[in-house]
N, CA, C, O and CB atoms as a CASP TS submission, in Angstrom:
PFRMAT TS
TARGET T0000
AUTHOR 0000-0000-0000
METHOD Language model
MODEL 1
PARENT N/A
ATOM      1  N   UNK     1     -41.343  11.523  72.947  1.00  0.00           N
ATOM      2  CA  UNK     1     -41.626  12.880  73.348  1.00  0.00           C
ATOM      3  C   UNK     1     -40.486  13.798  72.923  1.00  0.00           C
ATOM      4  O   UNK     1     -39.367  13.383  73.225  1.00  0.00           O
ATOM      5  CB  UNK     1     -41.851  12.958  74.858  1.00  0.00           C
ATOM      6  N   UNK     2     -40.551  14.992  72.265  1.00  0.00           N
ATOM      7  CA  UNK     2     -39.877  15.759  72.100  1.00  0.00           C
ATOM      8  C   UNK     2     -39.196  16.136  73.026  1.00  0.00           C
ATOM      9  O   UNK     2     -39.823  15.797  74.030  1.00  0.00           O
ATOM     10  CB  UNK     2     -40.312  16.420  71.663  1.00  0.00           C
ATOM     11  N   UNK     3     -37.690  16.963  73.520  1.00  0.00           N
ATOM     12  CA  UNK     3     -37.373  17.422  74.607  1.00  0.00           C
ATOM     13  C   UNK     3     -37.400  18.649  74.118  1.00  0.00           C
ATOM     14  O   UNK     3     -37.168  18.973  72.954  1.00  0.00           O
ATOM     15  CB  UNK     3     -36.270  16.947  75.255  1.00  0.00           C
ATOM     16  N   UNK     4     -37.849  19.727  75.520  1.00  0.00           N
ATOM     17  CA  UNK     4     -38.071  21.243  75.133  1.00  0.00           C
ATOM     18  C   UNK     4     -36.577  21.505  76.177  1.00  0.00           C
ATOM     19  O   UNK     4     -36.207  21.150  77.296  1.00  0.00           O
ATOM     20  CB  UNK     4     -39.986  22.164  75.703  1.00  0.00           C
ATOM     21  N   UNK     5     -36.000  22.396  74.967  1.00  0.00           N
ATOM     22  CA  UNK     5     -34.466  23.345  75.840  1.00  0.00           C
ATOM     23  C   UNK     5     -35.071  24.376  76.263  1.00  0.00           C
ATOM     24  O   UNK     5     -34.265  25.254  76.570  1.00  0.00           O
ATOM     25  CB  UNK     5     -32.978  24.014  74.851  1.00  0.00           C
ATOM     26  N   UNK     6     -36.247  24.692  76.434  1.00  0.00           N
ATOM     27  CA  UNK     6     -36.570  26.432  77.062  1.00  0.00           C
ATOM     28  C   UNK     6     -35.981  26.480  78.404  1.00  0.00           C
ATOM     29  O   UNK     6     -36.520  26.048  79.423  1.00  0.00           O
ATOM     30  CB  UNK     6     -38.417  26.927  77.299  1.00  0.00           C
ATOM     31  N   UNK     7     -34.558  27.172  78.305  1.00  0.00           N
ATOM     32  CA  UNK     7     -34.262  27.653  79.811  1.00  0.00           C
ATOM     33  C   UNK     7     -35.412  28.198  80.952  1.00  0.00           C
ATOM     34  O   UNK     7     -36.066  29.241  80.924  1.00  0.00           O
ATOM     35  CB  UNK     7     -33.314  28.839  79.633  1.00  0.00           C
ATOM     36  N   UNK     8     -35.414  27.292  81.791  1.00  0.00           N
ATOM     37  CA  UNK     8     -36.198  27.544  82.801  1.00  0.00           C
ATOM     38  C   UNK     8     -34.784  28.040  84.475  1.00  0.00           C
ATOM     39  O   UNK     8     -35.135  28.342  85.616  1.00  0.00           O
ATOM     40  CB  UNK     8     -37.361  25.823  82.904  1.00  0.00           C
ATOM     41  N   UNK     9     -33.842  27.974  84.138  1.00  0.00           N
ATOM     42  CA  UNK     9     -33.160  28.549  85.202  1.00  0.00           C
ATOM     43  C   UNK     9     -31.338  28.530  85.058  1.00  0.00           C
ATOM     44  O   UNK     9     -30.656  27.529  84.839  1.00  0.00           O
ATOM     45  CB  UNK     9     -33.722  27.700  86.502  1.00  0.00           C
ATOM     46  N   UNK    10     -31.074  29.282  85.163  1.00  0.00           N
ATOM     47  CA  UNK    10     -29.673  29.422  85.349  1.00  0.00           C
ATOM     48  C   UNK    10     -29.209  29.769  86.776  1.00  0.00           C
ATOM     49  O   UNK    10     -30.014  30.261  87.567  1.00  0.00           O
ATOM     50  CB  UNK    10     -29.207  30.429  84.437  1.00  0.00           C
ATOM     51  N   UNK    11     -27.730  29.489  87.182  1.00  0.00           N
ATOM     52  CA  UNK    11     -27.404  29.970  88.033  1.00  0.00           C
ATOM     53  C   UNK    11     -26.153  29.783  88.092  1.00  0.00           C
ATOM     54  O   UNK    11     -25.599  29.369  87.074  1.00  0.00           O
ATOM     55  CB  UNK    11     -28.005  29.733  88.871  1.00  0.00           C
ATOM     56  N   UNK    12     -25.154  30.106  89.621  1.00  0.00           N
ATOM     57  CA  UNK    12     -23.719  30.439  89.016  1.00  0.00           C
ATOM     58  C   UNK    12     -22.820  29.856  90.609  1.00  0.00           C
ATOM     59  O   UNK    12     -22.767  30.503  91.654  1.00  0.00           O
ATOM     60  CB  UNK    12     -23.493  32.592  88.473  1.00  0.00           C
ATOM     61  N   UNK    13     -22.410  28.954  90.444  1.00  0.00           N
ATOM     62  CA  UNK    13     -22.607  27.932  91.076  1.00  0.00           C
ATOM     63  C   UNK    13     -21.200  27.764  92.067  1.00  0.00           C
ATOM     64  O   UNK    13     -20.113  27.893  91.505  1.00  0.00           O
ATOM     65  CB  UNK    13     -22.951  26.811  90.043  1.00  0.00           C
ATOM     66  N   UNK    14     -21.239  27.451  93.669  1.00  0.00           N
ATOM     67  CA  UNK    14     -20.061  27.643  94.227  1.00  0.00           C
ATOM     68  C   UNK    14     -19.327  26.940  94.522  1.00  0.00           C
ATOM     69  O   UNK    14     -18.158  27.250  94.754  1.00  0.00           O
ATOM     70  CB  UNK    14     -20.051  28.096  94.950  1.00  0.00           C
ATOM     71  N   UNK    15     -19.991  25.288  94.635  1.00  0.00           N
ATOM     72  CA  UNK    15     -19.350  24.623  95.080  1.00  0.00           C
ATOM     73  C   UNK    15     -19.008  23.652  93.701  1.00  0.00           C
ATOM     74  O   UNK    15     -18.133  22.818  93.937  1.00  0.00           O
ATOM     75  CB  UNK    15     -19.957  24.168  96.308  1.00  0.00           C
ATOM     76  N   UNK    16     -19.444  23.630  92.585  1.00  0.00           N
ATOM     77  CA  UNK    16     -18.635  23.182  91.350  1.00  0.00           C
ATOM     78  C   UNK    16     -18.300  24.134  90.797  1.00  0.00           C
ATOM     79  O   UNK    16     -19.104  24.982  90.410  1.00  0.00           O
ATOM     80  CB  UNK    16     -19.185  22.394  90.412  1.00  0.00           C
ATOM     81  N   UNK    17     -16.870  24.223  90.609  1.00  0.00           N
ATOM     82  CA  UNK    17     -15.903  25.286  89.991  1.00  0.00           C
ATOM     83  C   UNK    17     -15.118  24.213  88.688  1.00  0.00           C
ATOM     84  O   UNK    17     -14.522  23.170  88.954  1.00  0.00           O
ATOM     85  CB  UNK    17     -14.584  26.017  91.436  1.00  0.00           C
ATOM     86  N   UNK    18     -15.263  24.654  87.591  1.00  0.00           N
ATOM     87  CA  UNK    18     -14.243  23.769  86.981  1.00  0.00           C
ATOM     88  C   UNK    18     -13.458  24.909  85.966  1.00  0.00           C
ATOM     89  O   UNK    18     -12.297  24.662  85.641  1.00  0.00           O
ATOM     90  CB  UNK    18     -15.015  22.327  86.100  1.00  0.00           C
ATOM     91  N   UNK    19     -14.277  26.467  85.354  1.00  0.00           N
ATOM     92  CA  UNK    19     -13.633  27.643  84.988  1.00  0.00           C
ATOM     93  C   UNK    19     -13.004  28.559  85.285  1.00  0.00           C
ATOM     94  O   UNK    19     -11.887  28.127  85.569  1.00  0.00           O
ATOM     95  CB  UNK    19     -14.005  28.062  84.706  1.00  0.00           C
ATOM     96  N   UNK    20     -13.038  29.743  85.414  1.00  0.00           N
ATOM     97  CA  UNK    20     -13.191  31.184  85.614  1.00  0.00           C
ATOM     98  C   UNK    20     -14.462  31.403  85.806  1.00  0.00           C
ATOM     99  O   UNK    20     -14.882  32.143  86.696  1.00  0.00           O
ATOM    100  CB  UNK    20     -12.727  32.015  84.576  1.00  0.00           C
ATOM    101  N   UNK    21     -15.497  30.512  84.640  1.00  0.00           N
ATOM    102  CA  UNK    21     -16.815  31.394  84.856  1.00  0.00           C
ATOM    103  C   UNK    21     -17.594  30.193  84.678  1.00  0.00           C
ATOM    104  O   UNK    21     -17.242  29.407  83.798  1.00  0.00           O
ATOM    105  CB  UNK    21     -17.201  32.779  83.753  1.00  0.00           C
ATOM    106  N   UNK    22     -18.887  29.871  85.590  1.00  0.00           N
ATOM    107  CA  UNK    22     -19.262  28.427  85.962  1.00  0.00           C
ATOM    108  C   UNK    22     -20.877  28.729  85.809  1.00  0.00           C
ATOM    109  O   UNK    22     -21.468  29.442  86.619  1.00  0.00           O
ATOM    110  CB  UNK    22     -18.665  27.828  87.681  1.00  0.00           C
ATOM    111  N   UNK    23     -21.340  28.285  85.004  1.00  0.00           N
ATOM    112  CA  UNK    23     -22.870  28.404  85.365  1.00  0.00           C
ATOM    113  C   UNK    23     -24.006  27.105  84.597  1.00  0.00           C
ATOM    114  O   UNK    23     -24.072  26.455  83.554  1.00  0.00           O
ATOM    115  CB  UNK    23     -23.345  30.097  84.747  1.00  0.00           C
ATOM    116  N   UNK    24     -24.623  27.239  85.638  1.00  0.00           N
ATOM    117  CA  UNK    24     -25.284  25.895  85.575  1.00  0.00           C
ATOM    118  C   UNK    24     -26.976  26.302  84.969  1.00  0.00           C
ATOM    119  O   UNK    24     -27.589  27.340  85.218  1.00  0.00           O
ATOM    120  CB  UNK    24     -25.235  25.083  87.350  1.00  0.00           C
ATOM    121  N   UNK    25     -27.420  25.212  84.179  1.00  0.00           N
ATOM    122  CA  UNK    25     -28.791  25.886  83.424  1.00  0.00           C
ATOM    123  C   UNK    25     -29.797  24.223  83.695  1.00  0.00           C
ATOM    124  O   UNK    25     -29.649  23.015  83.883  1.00  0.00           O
ATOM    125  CB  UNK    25     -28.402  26.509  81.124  1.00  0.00           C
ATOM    126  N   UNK    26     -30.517  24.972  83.584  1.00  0.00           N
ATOM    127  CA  UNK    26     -31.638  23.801  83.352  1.00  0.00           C
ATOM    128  C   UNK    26     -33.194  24.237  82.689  1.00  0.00           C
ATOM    129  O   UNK    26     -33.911  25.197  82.971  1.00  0.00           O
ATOM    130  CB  UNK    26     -31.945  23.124  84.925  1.00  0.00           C
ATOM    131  N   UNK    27     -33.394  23.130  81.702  1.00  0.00           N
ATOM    132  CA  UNK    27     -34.448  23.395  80.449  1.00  0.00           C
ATOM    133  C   UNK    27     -35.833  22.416  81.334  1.00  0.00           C
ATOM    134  O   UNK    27     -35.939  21.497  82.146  1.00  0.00           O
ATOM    135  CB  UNK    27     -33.719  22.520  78.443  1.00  0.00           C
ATOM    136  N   UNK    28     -36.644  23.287  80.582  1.00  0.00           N
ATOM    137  CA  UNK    28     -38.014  22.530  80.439  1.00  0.00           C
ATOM    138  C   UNK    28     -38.161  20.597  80.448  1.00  0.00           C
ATOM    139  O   UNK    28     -38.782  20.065  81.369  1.00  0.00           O
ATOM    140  CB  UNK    28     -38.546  23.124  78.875  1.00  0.00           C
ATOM    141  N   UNK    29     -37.568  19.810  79.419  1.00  0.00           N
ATOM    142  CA  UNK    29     -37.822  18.614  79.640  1.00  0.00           C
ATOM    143  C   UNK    29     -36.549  18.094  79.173  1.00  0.00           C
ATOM    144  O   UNK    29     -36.493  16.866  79.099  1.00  0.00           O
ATOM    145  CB  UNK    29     -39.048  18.121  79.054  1.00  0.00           C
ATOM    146  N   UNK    30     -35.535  18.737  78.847  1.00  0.00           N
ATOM    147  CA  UNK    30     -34.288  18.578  78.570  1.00  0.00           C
ATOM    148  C   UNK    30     -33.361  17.739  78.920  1.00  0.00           C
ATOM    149  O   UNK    30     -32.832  16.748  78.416  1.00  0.00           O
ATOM    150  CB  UNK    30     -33.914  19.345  78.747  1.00  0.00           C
ATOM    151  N   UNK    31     -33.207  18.717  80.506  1.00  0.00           N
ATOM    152  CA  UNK    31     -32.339  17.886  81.436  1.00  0.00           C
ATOM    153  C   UNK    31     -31.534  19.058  82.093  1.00  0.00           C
ATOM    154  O   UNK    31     -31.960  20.213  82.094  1.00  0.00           O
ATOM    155  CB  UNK    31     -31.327  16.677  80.626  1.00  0.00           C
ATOM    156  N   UNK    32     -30.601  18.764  82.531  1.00  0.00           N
ATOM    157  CA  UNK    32     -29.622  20.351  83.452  1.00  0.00           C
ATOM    158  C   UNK    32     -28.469  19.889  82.992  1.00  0.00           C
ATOM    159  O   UNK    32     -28.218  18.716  82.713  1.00  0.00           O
ATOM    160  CB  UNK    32     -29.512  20.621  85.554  1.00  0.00           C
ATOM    161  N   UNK    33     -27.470  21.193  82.876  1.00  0.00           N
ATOM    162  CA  UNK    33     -26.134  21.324  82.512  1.00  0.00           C
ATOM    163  C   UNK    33     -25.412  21.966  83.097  1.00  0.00           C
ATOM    164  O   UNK    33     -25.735  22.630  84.082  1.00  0.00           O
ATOM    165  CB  UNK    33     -25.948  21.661  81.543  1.00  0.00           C
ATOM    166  N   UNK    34     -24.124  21.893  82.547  1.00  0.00           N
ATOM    167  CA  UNK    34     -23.132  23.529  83.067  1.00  0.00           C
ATOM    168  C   UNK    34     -22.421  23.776  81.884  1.00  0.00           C
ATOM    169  O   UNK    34     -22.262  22.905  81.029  1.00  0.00           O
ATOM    170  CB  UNK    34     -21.750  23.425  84.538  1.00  0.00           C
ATOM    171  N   UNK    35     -21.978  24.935  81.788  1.00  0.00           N
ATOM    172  CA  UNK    35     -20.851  25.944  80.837  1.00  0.00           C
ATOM    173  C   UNK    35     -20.117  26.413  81.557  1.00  0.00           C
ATOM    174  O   UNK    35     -20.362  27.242  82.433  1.00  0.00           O
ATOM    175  CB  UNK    35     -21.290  27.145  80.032  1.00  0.00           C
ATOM    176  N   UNK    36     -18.774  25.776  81.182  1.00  0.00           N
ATOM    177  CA  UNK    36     -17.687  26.584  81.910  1.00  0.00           C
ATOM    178  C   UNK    36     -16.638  27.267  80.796  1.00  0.00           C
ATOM    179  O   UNK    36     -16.318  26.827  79.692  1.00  0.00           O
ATOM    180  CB  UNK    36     -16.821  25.523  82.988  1.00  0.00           C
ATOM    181  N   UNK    37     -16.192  28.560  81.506  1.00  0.00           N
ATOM    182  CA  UNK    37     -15.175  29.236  80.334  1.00  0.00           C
ATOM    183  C   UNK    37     -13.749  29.467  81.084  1.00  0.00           C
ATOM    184  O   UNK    37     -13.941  29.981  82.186  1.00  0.00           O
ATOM    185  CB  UNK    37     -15.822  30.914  79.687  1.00  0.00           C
ATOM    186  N   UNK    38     -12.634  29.277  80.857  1.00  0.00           N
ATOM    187  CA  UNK    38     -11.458  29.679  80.783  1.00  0.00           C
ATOM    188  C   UNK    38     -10.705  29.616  79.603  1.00  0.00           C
ATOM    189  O   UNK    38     -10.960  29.144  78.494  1.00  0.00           O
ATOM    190  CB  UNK    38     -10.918  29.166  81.599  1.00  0.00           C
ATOM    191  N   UNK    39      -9.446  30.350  80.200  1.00  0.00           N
ATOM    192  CA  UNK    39      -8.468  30.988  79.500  1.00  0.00           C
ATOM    193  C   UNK    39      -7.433  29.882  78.548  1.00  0.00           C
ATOM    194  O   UNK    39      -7.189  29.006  79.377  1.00  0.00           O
ATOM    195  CB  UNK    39      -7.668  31.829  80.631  1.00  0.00           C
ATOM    196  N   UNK    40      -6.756  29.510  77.326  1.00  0.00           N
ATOM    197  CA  UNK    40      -6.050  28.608  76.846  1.00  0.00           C
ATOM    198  C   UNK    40      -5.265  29.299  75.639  1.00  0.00           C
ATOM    199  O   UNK    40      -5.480  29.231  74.429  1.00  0.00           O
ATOM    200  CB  UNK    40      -6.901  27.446  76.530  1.00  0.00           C
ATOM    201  N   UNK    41      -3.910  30.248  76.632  1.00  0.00           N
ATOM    202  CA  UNK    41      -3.384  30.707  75.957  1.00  0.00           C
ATOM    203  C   UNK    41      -3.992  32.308  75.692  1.00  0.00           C
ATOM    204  O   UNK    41      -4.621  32.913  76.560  1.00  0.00           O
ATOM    205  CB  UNK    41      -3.317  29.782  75.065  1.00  0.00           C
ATOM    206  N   UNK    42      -3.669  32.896  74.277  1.00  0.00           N
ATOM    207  CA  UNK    42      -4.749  34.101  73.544  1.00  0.00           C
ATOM    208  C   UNK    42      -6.421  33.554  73.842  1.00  0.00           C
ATOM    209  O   UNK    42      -7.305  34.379  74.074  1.00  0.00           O
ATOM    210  CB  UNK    42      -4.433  34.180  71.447  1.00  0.00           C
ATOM    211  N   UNK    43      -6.683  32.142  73.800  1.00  0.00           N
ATOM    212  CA  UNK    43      -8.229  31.691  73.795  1.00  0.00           C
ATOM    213  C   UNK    43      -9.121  31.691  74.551  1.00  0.00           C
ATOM    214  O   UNK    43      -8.665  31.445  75.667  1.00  0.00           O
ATOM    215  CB  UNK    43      -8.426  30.750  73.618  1.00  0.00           C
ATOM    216  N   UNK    44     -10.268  31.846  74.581  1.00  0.00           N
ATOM    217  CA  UNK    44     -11.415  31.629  75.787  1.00  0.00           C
ATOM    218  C   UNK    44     -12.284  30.167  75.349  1.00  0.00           C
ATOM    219  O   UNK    44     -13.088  29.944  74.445  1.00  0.00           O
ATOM    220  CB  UNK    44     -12.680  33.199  75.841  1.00  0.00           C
ATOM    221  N   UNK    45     -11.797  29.431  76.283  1.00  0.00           N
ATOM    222  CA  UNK    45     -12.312  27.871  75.888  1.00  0.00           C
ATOM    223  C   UNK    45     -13.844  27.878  76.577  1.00  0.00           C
ATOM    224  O   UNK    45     -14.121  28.653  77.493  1.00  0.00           O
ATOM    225  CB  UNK    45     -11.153  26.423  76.685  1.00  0.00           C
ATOM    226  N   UNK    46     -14.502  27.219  76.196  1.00  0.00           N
ATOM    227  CA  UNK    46     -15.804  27.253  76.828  1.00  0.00           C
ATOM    228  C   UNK    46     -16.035  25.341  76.332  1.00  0.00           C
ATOM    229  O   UNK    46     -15.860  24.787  75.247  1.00  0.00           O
ATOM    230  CB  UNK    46     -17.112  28.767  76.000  1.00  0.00           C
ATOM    231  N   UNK    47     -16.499  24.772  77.726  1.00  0.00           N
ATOM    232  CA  UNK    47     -16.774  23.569  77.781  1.00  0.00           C
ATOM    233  C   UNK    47     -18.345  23.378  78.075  1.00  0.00           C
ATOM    234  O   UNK    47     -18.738  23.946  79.094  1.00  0.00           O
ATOM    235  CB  UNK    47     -15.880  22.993  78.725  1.00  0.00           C
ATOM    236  N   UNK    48     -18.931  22.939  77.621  1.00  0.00           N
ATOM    237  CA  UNK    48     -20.302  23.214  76.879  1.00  0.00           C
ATOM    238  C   UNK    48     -21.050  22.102  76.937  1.00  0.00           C
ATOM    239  O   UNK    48     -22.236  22.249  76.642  1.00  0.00           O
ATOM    240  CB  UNK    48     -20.205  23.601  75.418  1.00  0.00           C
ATOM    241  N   UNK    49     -20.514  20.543  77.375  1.00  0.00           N
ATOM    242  CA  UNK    49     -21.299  19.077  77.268  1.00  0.00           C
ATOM    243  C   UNK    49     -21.990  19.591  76.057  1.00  0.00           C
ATOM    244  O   UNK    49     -23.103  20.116  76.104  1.00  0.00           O
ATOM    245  CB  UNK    49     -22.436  18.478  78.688  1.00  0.00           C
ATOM    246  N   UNK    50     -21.228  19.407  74.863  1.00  0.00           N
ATOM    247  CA  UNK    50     -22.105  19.124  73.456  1.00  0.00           C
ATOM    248  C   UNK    50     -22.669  20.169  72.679  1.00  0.00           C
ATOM    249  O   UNK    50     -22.703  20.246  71.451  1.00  0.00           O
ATOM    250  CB  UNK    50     -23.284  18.334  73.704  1.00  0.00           C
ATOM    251  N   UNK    51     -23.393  21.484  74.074  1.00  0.00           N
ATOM    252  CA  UNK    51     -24.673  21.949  73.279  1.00  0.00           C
ATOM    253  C   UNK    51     -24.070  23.204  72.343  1.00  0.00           C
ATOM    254  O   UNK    51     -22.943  23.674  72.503  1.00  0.00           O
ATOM    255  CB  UNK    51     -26.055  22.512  74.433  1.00  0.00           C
ATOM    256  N   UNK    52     -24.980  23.630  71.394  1.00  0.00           N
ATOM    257  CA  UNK    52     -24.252  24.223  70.615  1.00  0.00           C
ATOM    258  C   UNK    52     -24.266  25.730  70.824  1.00  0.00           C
ATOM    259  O   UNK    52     -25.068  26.217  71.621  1.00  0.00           O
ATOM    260  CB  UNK    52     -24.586  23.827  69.415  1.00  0.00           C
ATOM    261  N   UNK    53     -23.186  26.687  69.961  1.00  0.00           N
ATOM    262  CA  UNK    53     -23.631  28.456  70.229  1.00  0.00           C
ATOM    263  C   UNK    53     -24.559  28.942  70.753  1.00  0.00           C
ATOM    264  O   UNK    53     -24.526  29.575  71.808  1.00  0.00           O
ATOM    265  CB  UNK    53     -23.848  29.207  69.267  1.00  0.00           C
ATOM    266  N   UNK    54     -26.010  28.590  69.740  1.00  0.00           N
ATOM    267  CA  UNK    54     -26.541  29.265  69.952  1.00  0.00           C
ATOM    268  C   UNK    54     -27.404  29.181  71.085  1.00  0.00           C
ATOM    269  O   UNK    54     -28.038  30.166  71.463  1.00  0.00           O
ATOM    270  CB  UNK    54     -26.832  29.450  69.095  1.00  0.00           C
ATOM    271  N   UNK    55     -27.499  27.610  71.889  1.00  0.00           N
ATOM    272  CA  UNK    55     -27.977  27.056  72.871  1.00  0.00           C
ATOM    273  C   UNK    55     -26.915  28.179  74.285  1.00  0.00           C
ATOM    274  O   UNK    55     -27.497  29.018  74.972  1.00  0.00           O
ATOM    275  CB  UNK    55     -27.724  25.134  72.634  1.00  0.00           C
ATOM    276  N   UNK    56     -25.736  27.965  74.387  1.00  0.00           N
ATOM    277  CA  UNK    56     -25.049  28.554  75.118  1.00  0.00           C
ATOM    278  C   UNK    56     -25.258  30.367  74.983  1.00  0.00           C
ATOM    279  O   UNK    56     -25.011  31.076  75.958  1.00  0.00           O
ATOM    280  CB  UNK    56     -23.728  27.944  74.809  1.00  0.00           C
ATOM    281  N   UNK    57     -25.675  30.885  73.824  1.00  0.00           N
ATOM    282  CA  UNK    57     -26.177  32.249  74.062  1.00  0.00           C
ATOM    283  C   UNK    57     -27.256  32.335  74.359  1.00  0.00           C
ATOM    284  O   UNK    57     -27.594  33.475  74.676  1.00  0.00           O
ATOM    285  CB  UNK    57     -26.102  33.040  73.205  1.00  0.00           C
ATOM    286  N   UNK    58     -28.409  31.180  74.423  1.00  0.00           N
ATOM    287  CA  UNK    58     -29.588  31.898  75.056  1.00  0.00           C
ATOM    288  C   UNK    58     -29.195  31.597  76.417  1.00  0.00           C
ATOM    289  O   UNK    58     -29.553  32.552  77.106  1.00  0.00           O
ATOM    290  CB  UNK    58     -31.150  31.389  74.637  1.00  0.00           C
ATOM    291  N   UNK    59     -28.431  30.414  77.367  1.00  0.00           N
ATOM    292  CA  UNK    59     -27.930  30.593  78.553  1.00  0.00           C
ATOM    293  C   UNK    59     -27.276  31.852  78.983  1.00  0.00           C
ATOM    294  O   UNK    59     -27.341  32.261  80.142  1.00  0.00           O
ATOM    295  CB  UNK    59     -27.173  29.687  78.695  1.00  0.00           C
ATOM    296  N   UNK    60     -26.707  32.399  78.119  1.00  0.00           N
ATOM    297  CA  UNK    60     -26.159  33.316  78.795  1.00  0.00           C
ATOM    298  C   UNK    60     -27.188  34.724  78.716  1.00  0.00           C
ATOM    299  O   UNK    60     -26.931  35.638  79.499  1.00  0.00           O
ATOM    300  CB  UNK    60     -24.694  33.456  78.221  1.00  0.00           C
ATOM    301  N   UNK    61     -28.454  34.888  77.674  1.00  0.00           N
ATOM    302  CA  UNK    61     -29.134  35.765  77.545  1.00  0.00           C
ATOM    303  C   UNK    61     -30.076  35.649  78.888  1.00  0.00           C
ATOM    304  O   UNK    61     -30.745  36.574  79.348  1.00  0.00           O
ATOM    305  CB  UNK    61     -29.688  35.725  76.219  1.00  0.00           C
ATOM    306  N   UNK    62     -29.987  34.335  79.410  1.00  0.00           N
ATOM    307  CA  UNK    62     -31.431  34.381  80.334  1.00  0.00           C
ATOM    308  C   UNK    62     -30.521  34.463  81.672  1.00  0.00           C
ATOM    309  O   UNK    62     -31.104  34.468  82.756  1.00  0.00           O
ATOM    310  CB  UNK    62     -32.734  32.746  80.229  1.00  0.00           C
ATOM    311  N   UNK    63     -28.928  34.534  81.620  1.00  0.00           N
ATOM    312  CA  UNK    63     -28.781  35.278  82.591  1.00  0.00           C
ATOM    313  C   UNK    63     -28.307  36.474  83.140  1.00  0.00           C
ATOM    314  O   UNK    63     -28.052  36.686  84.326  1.00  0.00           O
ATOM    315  CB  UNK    63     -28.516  34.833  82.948  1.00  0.00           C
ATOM    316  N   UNK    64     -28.185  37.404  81.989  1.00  0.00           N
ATOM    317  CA  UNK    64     -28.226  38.453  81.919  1.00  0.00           C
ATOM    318  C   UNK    64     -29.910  39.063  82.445  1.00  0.00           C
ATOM    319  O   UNK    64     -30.044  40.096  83.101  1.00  0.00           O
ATOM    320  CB  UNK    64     -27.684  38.638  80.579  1.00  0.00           C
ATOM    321  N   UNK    65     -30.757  38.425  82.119  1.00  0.00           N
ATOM    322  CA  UNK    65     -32.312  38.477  82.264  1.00  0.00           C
ATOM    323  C   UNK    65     -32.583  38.310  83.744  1.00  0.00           C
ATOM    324  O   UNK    65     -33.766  38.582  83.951  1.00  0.00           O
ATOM    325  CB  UNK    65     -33.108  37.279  81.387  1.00  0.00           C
ATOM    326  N   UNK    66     -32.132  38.068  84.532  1.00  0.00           N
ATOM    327  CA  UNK    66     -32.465  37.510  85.798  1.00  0.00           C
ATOM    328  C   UNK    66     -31.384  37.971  86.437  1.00  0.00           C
ATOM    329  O   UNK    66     -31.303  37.507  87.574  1.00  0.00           O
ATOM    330  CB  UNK    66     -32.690  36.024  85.909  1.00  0.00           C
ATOM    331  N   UNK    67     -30.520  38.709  86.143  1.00  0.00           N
ATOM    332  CA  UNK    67     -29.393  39.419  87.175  1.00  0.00           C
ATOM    333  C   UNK    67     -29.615  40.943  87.677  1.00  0.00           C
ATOM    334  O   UNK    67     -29.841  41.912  86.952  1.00  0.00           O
ATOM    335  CB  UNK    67     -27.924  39.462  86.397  1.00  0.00           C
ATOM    336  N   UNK    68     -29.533  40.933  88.675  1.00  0.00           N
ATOM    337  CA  UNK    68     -30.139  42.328  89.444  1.00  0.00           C
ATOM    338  C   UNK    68     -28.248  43.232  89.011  1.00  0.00           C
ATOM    339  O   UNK    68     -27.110  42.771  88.935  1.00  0.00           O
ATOM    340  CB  UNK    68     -30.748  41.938  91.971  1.00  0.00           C
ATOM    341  N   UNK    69     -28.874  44.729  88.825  1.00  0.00           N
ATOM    342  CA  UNK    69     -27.477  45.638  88.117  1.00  0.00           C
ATOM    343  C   UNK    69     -27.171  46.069  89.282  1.00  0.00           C
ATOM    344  O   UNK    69     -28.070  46.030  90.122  1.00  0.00           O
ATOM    345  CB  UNK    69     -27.645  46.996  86.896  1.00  0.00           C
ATOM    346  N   UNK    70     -26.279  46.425  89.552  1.00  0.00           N
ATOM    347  CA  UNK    70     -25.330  46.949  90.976  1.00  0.00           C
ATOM    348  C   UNK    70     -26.296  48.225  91.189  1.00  0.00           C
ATOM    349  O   UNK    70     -26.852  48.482  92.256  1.00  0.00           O
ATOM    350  CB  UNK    70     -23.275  47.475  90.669  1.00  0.00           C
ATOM    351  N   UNK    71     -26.363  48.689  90.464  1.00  0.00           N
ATOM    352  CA  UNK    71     -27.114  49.903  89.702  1.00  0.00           C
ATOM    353  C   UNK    71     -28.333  50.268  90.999  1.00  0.00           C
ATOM    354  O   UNK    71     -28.408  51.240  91.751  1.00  0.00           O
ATOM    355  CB  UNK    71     -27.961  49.287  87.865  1.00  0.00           C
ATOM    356  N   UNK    72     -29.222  49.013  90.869  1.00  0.00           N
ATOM    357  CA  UNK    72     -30.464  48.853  91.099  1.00  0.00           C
ATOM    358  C   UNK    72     -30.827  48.027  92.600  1.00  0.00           C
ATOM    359  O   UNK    72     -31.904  47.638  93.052  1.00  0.00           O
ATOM    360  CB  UNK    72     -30.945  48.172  89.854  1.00  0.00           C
ATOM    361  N   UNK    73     -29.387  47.948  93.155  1.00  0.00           N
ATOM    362  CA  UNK    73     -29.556  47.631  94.324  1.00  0.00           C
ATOM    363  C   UNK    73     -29.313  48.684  95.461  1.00  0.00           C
ATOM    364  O   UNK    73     -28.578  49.672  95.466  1.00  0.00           O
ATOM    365  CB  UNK    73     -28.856  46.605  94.433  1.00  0.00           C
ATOM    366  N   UNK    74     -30.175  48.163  96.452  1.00  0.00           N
ATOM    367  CA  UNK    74     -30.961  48.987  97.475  1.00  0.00           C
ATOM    368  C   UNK    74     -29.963  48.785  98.285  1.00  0.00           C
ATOM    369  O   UNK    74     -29.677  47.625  98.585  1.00  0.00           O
ATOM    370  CB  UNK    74     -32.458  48.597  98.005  1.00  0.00           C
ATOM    371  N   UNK    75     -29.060  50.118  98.925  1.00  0.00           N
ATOM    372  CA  UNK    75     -28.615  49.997 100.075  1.00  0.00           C
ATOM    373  C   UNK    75     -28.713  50.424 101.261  1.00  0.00           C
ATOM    374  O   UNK    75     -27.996  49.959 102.146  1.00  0.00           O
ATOM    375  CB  UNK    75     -27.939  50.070  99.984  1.00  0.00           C
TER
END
């Protein structure tokens, strides 16, 4: 069977911290992950288990997609 990566959920996670910036994804028949980014030096390291750019920019596109703007919240 083929595995499908279609992000079916991201999220940003509290009780595993291993970055600055921690977020956890999970695909269609894939499996679930995390991306974490910190600082190394001038660098922004991003630890990724394997997957590649452009896999890690649609994670980060689908959570830009699903984040409510300060903007747009009701107080």
């Amino acid at each position: 069977m083929k595995r499908d990566f279609t992000i079916i959920g991201v999220s940003l996670p509290e009780d595993y911290r291993e970055g600055l910036i921690d977020i956890s994804w999970r695909t269609k028949t894939a499996g679930f992950g995390h991306l974490s980014f910190h600082n190394e030096g001038n660098d922004i390291i991003c630890s990724s288990e394997g997957m590649s750019k452009d896999f890690i920019k649609t994670v980060l596109n689908h959570l830009v997609d699903i984040a409510i703007l300060d903007s747009e919240v009701k107080k």
